[in-house]
C-alpha positions in Angstrom: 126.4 131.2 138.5 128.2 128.5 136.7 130.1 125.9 138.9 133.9 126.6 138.1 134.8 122.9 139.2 132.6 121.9 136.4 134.6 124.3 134.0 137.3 123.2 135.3 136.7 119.7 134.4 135.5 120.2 130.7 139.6 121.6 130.6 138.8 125.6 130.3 140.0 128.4 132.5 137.2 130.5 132.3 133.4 130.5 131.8 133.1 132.4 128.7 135.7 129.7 127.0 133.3 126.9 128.8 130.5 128.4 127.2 132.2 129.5 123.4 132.9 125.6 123.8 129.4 124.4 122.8 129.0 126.9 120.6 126.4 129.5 121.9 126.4 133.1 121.0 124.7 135.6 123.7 121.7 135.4 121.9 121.2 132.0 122.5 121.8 132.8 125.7 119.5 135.3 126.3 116.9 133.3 125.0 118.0 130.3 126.8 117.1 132.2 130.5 114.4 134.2 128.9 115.9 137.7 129.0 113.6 139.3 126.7 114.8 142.6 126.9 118.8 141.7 126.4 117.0 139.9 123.0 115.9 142.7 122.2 118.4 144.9 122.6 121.2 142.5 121.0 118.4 142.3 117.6 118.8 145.7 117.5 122.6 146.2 117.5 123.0 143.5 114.9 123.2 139.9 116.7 123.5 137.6 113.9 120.1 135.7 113.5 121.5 132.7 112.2 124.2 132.1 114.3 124.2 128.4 114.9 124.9 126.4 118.2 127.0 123.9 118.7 126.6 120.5 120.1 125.3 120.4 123.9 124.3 117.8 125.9 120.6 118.8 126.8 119.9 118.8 123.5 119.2 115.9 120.9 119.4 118.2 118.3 122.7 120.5 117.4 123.0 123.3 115.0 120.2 125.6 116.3 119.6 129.3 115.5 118.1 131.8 118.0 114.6 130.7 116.4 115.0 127.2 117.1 116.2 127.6 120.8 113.1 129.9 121.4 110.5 127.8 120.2 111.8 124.9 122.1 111.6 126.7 125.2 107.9 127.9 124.1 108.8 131.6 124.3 106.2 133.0 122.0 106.9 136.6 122.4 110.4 136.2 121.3 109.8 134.1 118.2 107.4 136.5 117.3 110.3 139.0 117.7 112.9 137.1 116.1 110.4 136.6 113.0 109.6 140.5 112.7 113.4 140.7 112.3 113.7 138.1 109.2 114.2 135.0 111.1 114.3 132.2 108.9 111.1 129.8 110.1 112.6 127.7 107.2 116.2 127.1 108.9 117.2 123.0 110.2 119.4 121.7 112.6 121.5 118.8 111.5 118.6 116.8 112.1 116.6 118.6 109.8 114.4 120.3 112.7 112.9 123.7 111.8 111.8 125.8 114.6 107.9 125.3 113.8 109.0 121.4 114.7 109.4 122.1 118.3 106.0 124.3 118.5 103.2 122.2 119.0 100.3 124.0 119.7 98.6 124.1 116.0 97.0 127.4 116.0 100.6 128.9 117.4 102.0 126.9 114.3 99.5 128.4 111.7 100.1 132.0 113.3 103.9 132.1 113.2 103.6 130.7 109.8 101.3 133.6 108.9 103.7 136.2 110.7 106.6 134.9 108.8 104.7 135.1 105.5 103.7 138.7 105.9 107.5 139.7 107.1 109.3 137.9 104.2 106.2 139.8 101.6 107.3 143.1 103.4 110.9 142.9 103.2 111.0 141.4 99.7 108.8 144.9 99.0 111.2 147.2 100.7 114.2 145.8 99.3 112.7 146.1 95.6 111.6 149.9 96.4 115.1 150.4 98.0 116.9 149.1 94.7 114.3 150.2 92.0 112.5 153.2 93.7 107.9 153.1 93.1 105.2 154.0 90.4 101.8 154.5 91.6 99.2 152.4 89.9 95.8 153.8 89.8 94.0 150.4 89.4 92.4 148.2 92.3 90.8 144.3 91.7 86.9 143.6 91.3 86.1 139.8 92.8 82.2 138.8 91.4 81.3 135.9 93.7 77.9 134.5 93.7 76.2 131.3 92.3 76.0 130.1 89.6 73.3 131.9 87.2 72.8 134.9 89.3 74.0 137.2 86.8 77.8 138.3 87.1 79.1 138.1 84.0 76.1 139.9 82.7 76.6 142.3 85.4 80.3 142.8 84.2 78.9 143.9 80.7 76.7 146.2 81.7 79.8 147.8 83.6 81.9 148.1 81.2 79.0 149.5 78.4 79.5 153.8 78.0 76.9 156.1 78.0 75.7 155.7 74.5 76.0 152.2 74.1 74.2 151.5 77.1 70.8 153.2 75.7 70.9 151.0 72.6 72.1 147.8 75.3 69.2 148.2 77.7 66.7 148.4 74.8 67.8 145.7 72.7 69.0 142.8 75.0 66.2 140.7 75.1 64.8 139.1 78.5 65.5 135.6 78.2 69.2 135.4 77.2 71.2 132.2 77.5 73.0 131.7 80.7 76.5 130.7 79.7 78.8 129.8 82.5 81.9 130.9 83.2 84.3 128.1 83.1 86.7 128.5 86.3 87.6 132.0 86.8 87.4 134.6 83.9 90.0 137.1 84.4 90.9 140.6 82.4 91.3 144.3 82.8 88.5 146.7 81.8 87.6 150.2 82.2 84.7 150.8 83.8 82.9 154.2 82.7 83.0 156.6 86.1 85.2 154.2 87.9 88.2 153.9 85.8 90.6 150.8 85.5 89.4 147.8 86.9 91.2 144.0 87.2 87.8 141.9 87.3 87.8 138.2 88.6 84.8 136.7 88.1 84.8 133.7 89.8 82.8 130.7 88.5 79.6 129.5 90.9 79.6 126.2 90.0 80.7 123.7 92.7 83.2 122.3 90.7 85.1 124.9 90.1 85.9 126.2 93.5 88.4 124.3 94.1 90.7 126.7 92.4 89.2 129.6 93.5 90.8 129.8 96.6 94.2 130.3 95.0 93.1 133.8 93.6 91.2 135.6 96.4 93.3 136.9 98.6 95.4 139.8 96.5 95.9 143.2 98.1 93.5 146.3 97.0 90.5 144.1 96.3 86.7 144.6 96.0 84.2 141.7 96.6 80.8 142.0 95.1 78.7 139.0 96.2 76.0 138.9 93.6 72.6 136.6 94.5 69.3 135.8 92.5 66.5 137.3 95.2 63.6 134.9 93.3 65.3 131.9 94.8 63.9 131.2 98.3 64.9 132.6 101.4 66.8 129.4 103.0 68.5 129.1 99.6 69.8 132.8 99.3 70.8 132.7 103.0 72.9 129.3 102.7 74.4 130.6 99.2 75.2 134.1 100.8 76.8 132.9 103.8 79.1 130.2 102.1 80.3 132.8 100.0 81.3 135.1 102.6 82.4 132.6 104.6 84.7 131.9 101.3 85.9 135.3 101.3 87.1 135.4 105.2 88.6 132.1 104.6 91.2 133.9 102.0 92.0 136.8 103.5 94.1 137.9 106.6 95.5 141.1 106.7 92.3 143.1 107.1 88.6 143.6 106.6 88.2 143.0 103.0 85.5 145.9 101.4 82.2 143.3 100.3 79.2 144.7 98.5 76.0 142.3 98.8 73.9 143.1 95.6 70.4 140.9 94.5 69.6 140.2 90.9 66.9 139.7 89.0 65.1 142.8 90.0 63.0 143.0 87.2 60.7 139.8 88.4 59.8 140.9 91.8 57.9 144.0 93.2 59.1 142.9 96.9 62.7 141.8 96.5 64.4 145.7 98.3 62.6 144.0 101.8 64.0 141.1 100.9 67.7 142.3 100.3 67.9 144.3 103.2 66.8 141.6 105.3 69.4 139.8 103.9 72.0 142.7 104.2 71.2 142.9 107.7 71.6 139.1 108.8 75.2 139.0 107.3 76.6 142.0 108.7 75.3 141.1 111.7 77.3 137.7 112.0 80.3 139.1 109.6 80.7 142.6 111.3 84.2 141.4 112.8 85.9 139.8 109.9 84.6 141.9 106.7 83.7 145.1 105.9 80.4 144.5 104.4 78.7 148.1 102.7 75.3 149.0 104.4 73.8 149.7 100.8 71.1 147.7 99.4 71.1 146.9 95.9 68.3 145.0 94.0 69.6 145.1 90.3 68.4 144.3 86.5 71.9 142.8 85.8 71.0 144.1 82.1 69.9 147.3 82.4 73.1 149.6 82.5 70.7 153.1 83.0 68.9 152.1 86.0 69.2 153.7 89.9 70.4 151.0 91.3 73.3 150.3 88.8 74.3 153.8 88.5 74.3 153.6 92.9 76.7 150.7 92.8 79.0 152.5 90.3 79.2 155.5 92.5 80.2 153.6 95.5 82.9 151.3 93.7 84.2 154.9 93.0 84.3 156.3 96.5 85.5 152.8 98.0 88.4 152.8 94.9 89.7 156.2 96.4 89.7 154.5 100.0 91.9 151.6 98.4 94.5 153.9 96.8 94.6 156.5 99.7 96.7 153.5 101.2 97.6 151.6 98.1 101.7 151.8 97.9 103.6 152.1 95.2 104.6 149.5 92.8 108.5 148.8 92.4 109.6 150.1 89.3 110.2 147.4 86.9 107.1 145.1 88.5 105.2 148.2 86.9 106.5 148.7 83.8 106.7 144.5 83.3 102.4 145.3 84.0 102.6 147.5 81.2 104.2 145.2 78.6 102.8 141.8 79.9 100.6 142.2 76.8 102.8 142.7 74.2 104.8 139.3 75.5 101.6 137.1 75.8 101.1 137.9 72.2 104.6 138.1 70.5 106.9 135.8 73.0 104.5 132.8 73.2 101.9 131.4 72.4 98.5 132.5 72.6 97.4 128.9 73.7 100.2 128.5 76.4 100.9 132.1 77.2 103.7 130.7 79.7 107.7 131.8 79.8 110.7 129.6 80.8 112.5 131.3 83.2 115.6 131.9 80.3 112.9 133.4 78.0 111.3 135.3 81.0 114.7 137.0 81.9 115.6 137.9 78.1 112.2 139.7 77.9 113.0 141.6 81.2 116.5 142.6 80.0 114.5 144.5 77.2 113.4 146.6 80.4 117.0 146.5 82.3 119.6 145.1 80.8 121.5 144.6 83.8 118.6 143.0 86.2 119.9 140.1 88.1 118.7 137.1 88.4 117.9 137.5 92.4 116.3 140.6 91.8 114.4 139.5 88.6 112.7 136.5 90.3 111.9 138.6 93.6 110.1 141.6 91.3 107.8 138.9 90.1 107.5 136.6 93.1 105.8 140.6 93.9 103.3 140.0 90.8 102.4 137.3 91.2 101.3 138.4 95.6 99.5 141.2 93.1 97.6 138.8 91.3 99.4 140.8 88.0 100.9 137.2 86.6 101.9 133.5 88.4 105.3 132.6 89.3 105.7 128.9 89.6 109.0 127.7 91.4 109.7 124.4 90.5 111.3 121.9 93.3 114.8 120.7 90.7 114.4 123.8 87.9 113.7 127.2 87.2 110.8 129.1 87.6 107.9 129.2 85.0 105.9 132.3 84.3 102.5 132.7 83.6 101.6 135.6 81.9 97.8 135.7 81.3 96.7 134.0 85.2 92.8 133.9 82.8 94.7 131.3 80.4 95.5 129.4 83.3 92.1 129.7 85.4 89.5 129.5 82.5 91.4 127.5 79.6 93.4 125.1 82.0 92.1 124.4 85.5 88.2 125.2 83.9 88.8 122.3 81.4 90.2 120.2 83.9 87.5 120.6 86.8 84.6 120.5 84.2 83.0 117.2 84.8 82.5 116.5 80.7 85.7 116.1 80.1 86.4 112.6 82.1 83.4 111.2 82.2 85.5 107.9 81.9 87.1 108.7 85.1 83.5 109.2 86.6 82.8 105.7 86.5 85.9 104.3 87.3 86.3 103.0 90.5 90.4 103.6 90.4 90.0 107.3 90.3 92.2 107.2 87.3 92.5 110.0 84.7 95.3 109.0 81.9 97.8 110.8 80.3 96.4 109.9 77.0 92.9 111.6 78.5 94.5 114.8 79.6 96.3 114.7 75.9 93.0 114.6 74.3 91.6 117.6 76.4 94.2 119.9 75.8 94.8 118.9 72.0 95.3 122.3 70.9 98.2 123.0 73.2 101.0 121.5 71.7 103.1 121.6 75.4 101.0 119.6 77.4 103.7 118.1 79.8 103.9 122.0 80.2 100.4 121.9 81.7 100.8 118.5 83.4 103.6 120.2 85.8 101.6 123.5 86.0 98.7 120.9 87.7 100.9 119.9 89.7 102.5 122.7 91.2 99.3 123.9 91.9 98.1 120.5 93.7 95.4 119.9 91.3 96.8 116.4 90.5 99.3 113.3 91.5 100.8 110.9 89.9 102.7 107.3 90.7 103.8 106.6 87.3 103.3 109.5 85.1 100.9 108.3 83.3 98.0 107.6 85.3 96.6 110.8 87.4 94.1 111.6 90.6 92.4 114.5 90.6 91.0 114.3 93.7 88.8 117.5 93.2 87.0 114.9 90.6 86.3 112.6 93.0 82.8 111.7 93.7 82.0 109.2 95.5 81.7 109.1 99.6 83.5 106.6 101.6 81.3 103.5 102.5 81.5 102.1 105.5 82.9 98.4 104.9 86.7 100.6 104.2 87.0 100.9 108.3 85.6 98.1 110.0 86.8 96.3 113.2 89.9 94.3 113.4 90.1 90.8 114.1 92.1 91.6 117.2 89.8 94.6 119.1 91.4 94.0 122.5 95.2 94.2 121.5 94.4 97.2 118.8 95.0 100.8 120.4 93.1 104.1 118.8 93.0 107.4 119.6 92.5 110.5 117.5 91.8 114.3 116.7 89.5 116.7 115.1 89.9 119.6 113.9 86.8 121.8 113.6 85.9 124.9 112.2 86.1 127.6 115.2 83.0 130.1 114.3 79.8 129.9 112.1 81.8 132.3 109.8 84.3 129.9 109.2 84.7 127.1 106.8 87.3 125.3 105.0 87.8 126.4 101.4 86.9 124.3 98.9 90.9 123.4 97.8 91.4 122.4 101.4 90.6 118.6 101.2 91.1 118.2 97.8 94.8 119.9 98.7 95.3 117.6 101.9 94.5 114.2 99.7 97.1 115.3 97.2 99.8 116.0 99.8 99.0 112.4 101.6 99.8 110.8 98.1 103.2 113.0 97.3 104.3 112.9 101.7 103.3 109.4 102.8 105.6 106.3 101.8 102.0 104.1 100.7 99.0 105.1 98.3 96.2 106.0 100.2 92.4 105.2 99.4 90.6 108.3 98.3 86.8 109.3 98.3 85.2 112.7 98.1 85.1 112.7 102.2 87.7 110.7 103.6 91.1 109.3 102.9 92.1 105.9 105.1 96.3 105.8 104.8 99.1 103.2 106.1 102.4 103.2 106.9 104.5 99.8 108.7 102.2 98.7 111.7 99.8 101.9 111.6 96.7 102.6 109.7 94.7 106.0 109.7 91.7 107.5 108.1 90.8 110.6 107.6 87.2 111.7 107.1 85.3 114.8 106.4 82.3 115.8 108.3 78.9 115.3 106.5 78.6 119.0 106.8 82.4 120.0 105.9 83.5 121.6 109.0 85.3 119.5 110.6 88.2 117.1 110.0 88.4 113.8 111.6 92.2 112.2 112.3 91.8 108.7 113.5 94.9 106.7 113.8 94.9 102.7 114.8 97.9 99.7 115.2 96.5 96.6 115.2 100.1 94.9 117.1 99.0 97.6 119.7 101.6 100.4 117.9 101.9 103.1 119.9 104.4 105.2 119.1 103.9 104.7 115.3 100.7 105.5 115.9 102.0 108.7 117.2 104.6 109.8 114.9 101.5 108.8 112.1 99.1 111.3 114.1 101.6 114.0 114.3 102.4 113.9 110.3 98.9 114.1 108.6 98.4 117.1 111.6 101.4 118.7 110.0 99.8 117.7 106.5 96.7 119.7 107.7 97.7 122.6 109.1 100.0 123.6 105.8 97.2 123.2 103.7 95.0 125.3 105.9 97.8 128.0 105.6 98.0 127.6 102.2 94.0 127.6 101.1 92.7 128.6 104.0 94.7 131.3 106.1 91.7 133.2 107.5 90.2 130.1 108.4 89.8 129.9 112.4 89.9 126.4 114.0 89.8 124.4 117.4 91.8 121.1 118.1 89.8 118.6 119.9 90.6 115.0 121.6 88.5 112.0 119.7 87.0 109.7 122.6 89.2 106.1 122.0 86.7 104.4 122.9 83.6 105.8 120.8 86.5 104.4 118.2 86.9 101.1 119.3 83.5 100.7 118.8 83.2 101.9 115.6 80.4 104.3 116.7 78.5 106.1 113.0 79.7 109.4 114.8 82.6 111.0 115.6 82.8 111.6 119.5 85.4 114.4 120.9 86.3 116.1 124.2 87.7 119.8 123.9 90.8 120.5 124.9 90.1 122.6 128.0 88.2 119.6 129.2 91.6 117.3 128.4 93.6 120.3 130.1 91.2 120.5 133.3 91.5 116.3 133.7 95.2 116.2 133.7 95.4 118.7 136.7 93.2 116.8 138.5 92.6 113.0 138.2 94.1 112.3 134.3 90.1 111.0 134.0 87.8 112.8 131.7 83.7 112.6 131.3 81.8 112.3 128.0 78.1 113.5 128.9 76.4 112.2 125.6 78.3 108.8 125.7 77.8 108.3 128.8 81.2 106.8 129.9 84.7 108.2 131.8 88.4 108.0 129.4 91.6 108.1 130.4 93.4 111.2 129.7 97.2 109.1 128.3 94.5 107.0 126.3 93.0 109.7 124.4 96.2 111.6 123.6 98.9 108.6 123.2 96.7 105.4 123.1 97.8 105.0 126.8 101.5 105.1 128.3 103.5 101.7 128.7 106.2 101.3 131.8 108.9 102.5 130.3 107.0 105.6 129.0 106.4 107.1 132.3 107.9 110.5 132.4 108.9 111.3 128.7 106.0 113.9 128.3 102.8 114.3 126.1 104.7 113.2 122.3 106.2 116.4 121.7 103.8 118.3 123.4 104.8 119.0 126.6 108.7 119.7 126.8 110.3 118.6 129.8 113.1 121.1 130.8 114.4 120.6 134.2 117.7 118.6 133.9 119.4 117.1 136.8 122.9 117.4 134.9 123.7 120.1 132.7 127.3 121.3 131.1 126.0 125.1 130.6 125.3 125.9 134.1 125.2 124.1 137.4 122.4 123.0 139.0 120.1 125.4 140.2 122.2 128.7 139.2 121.6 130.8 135.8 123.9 132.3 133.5 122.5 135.6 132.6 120.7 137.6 135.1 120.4 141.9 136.1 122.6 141.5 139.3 125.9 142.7 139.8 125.7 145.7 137.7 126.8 142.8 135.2 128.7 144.1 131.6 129.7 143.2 128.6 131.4 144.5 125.3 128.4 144.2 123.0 130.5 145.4 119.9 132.0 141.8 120.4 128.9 139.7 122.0 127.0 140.5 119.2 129.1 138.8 116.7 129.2 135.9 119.0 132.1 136.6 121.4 131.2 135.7 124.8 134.8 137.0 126.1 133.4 140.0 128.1 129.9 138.1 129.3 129.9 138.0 132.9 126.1 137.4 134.1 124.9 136.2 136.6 121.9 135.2 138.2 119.5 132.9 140.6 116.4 132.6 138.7 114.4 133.2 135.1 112.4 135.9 136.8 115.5 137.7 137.9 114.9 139.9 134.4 115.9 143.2 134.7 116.3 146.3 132.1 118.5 146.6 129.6 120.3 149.9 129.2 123.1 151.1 127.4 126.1 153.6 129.4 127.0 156.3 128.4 125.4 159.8 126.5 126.8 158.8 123.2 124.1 157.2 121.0 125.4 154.3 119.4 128.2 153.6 122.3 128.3 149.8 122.5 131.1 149.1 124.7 129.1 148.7 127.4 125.8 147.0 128.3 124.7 147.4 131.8 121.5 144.8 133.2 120.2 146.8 136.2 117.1 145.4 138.5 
C-alpha cells in the first residue's frame, strides 16, 4: 500500500487525492502493476483511451495515454488489447513520444504497426456500413505477374475474346507477333467470357518498373496468376518464379493470397507439362505456408483462346471467384455507387491526360451522389477505395487531398514514363544523380499540370528534391557504391563503430523492389544533410557521426554501420536508432509481409574495413550478456565485447543507464506513486471501487491494495444485474 506519511507530505489527506494529483486515471493504473484483467474489464465499460497523465516524477516524459504507459512497461498483451479497442499508436506526450517510441524490439514495432493498420481499416469500414448501409459487388481483382515477355498481356486478350471472335483470333494471329511491353502497370476492368467482371493488373516484368509495383499488390479479393516462358532454362524459370512469389508474400498480410502458376509458350515444346509440374511442385513445396498456390498445371498457347488448357484456367478463375465473394463484404453505399460513376468523371470532370480531382472538385462531384455528405465521411468513403484499389487518395502533409481517378493513368502514363530508362538518359551519365525540372517538363509535355504530377511523385516517394528544381530518383540510380566512399579514418584508434543488419528471415522472403529505393528517399526528406546515393548503399552524416548504409550483393540483407571519428558515442547511437526507425517504416509500408531478423555487426570486422559484412545473431548477443558480456565469431576467428557491439562500448559515467533504449530500467529507489516495495492495485481485501466514476478518471472510490505484480487476481462484477457498475470486486 501507499505510505500515508508520504501523502501526507505531498499536502493530501487521502490516497486517491495523492494519486488524482499526478494525473493518472485507473487505467493507467492498471496498466502500471500489470492488472490485465482490471484493463480489460475497464476497456469494456468505457475507460477513456486517451486519457492523459500528468506529470510524475519516474517519468521524463508527461502526458501519456494508456498506450504509452504500456509500451513503456513492455506489456505486449495489453497494447495489443488497447490497439483492438482504437488506441491511437499515433498519440505524443509533450515530448512528442508515441507509444511505438518506447518499443524497441523491431519486429514487435512492425507487428503493432500492422495490428493498428488493420483495426483503424476495420473500424473506418464499420462506421461507413453503420452510416451508409452495403451493396454487394460481384467483381474480384486479377494480378498477371511474370517476366517480362512471357506472354501476359497476350494472355489477357485471349481472356477477354467471346466465343466467336476467338475462332477467327486463334486462326488469324500469326506466330511471331511483336512483343510490346507494358510500361509500368496496365490497369482496367473487363469481362471475361464465363468468369464475369474482372479488375486486371498486369504488372510490368521489366526490372525497372518494379519499383512501383509494390504499391498496388496488396488489395482485398485478389487473384495472382504468375505467368513464365517454360523454353527458358530451368535455373532461369526457377529464379524468375521464386522472386515473383516471393514478391507476392512480400505484399500481402492478412491471408494466403489464391496464386495460379501457368507456363507459356506451349506451342514450342512437346515436354514442357513435366516441366511445369516440376516447377508447380518445388514452389508449393517452399510457399505452402504463406500462399495458397493451386495444384493445377497449366502449359498454355497464350494466343490460342479455344485450347484445353485455356478453357481449364477459365474454369478455375470461376470456381476460385465464388470462393472470394462467399466472404467478400459489402461495399459501403456511396464507395459503390462513386465505382459506378468514376467513369463518367474521368471523362467529363477532368482531363483525360490528368484524370486527377482537387479535393473541392472531388466533393462537388460526390454531392451529385449526396448532397449532404460531409467532409469527414467523404474523405473516409474513399480513404476505403483507394484500400480497394477502386481509385488513389493522396493526403497531402499542408493541403487537401488529391484524387486519382483512373490508378492506370497514374501507373502506365506517369510512374511508367518516369521509371523508363529512355527518358533521362542525361541523368544516366551524370554522376550528380540529377534529373531537372526542365527534364521532367519535357517528358510530360502533354500534361499541361505538371507541378500536379511532380507532387503526385512525391507523395508516392518516387522522388526528392532540395531546391525544386533539381530531382533524385533513386529507383534510376545505377551505379554501385565503390569502395574509396568508406575508407579508414586518419584516427582508427580513437574512432568507435558498431552496427546492425537486418536480413531477410526465410528463403521466401525478400525486400520488395520500392524498399531501398523508399529508404534512400526518406534519408534525404528525415536527415538534416544530403546523403551519397548509389544503387546499393547510401553513406549519411549528421554533427560528429557518419553512417553508411549498404545493400547486400544479393538484396537480402541491409547493412547499418554507424562510425564517430572524435570517438561519438551517443551520437553514434541516437544516428543508429533513426535510420532503424527509417527502415522499419518502409518495410511496413512496401514490404508488410516481409519477415526479417535483427542481427549485431562484429565492431571490429568494421574497424578493419573487412570486403564483408560480419554479424552475430541476437540470441548469441542475448546468451553473452547472461554470462560473461564476451561473445565468439567462429569464421573471424576472434572474441567482442558485448557493450562494444551494441553501444560502441560504455564510458564511466554510463554504467547503469541500460542498453540505449533497449532495456528499460524500472526499479526506482524513490517513487511519489507508491512507497517502496508496496503496490497500488492488487486482488486482496475484497478491494472495490465505483467503476461508473473510475472509468471516467475518478480515482475517489479506488482502494487497492497489494504486495506484488503477480498478486493478479480476477475481475468480477457484484451483483445479478447486468450492466451494474457500482461495484467492482478483485478476488484471488
Amino acid at each position: 500500500m501507499i505510505d500515508r506519511d508520504v501523502v501526507m507530505n505531498r499536502g493530501c489527506d487521502t490516497v486517491a487525492q495523492y494519486i488524482e494529483m499526478f494525473g493518472w486515471t485507473a487505467l493507467h493504473l492498471a496498466i502500471f502493476h500489470g492488472r490485465t484483467g482490471v484493463v480489460e474489464l475497464l476497456i469494456q465499460h468505457g475507460a477513456d483511451l486517451e486519457a492523459r497523465s500528468g506529470f510524475l516524477r519516474v517519468f521524463t516524459q508527461d502526458g501519456r495515454t494508456a498506450l504509452h504507459l504500456a509500451s513503456w512497461r513492455g506489456q505486449t498483451g495489453v497494447v495489443e488489447l488497447l490497439i483492438q479497442h482504437g488506441a491511437d499508436l499515433e498519440a505524443r506526450t509533450k515530448n512528442g513520444k508515441t507509444p511505438l517510441d518506447f518499443v524497441h524490439d523491431q519486429d514487435s514495432r512492425r507487428s503493432l504497426k500492422k495490428l493498428a493498420n488493420e483495426v483503424a481499416v476495420e473500424i473506418s469500414y464499420h462506421n461507413l456500413m453503420k452510416q451508409s448501409g452495403g451493396e454487394k459487388v460481384d467483381r474480384f481483382k486479377l494480378c498477371l505477374c511474370g517476366p517480362q515477355e512471357a506472354g501476359k498481356s497476350t494472355l489477357m486478350e485471349s481472356f477477354e475474346t467471346g466465343f466467336v471472335f476467338a475462332f477467327i483470333r486463334d486462326r488469324m494471329t500469326p506466330d511471331n507477333q511483336p512483343h510490346e511491353p507494358t510500361p509500368g502497370v496496365n490497369v482496367g476492368t473487363t469481362n471475361i467470357p464465363g468468369v464475369g467482371q474482372v479488375s486486371v493488373w498486369d504488372f510490368a516484368g521489366q526490372s525497372e518498373y518494379a519499383v512501383t509495383h509494390s504499391m498496388f499488390m496488396d488489395a482485398e479479393n485478389t487473384i495472382f496468376i504468375v505467368l513464365y516462358n517454360i523454353m527458358v532454362d530451368h535455373e532461369t524459370q526457377t529464379k524468375e518464379v521464386h522472386w515473383w512469389l516471393c514478391f507476392i508474400k512480400s505484399c500481402n498480410t492478412k491471408s494466403k493470397p489464391y496464386v495460379i502458376l501457368a507456363a507459356s509458350h506451349a506451342d514450342q515444346t512437346d515436354t514442357g507439362h513435366q516441366r511445369a509440374s516440376f516447377i508447380l511442385e518445388l514452389m508449393t513445396s517452399e510457399f505452402k505456408d504463406h500462399l495458397n498456390i493451386s495444384d493445377e498445371v497449366f502449359l498454355l498457347d497464350c494466343r490460342k483462346t479455344r485450347k484445353t488448357d485455356m478453357r481449364r484456367l477459365k474454369d478455375l478463375l470461376t470456381r476460385l471467384k465464388s470462393k472470394l465473394l462467399e466472404h467478400q463484404r459489402a461495399i459501403p453505399k456511396l464507395c459503390a455507387t462513386i465505382i459506378k460513376r468514376l467513369p463518367k468523371w474521368a471523362k467529363e470532370k477532368c482531363s483525360p491526360k490528368c484524370p486527377v480531382l482537387r479535393w473541392a472538385e472531388y466533393k462537388e462531384a460526390a454531392k451529385e451522389i449526396d448532397r449532404f455528405v460531409d467532409d469527414d465521411f467523404l474523405k473516409a468513403s474513399s480513404q476505403y477505395l483507394d484500400h480497394l484499389g477502386e481509385i488513389l487518395f493522396v493526403p497531402l502533409q499542408n493541403a487537401d487531398p488529391i484524387i486519382v481517378l483512373k490508378p492506370n493513368w497514374l501507373c502506365t502514363d506517369v510512374f511508367g514514363k518516369v521509371m523508363a530508362p529512355e527518358n533521362f538518359p542525361i541523368h544516366l551519365r551524370t554522376t550528380r544523380n540529377i534529373v531537372t525540372k526542365k527534364e521532367i517538363q519535357k517528358v510530360f509535355q502533354d500534361v499541361a499540370d505538371v507541378d500536379l504530377l511532380i507532387t503526385l511523385l512525391q507523395e508516392f516517394q518516387l522522388c526528392h528534391t532540395f531546391d525544386g528544381q533539381e530531382f533524385v530518383i533513386p529507383g534510376l540510380l545505377t551505379q554501385t557504391m565503390p569502395p574509396e566512399k568508406w575508407q579508414p579514418t586518419a584516427n582508427p584508434a580513437k574512432t568507435v563503430y558498431f552496427g546492425r543488419q537486418v536480413q531477410c528471415a526465410d528463403t521466401t522472403d525478400m525486400f520488395s523492389s520500392a524498399f531501398f529505393p523508399r529508404v534512400q528517399t526518406r534519408l534525404m526528406r528525415e536527415l538534416k544533410n544530403r546523403p551519397l546515393l548509389w544503387r546499393d548503399g547510401a553513406k549519411c552524416y549528421d554533427s560528429n557521426v557518419e553512417s553508411l548504409i549498404k545493400l547486400s550483393p544479393d538484396g537480402r540483407a541491409v547493412n547499418i554501420c554507424v562510425r564517430s571519428k572524435q570517438g561519438d558515442k551517443p551520437s553514434c547511437r541516437q544516428m543508429l536508432r533513426k535510420i532503424e526507425v527509417i527502415l522499419n517504416n518502409v518495410l511496413d509500408e512496401v514490404s508488410p509481409g516481409t519477415t526479417t531478423k535483427e542481427r549485431v555487426l562484429s565492431a571490429r570486422a568494421l574497424e578493419e574495413h573487412r570486403e564483408e559484412f560480419f554479424s552475430y545473431s541476437m540470441d548469441q548477443i542475448n546468451e553473452a550478456k547472461a554470462e560473461d558480456g564476451i561473445v565468439h565469431h567462429d569464421i573471424l576467428g576472434f572474441s567482442e565485447d558485448v557493450d562494444d557491439l551494441l553501444y560502441g562500448g560504455r564510458d564511466e559515467d554510463e554504467e547503469g543507464q541500460g542498453a540505449v533504449g533497449y532495456t528499460v530500467q524500472q526499479t526506482f529507489q524513490e517513487t511519489y506513486v507508491y512507497g517502496t516495495g508496496n503496490y497500488v492495485i492488487s486482488s486482496g481485501d475484497h478491494a472495490h471501487f465505483d467503476m461508473a466514476r473510475i472509468k471516467q478518471g475518478d480515482l475517489g472510490q479506488l482502494q487497492l491494495e497489494g504486495n506484488g505484480p503477480s498478486d493478479q487476481g480476477q475481475p468480477q462484477l457484484e451483483g445479478n444485474v447486468p450492466g451494474d457498475l457500482e461495484q467492482l470486486q478483485l478476488e484471488e
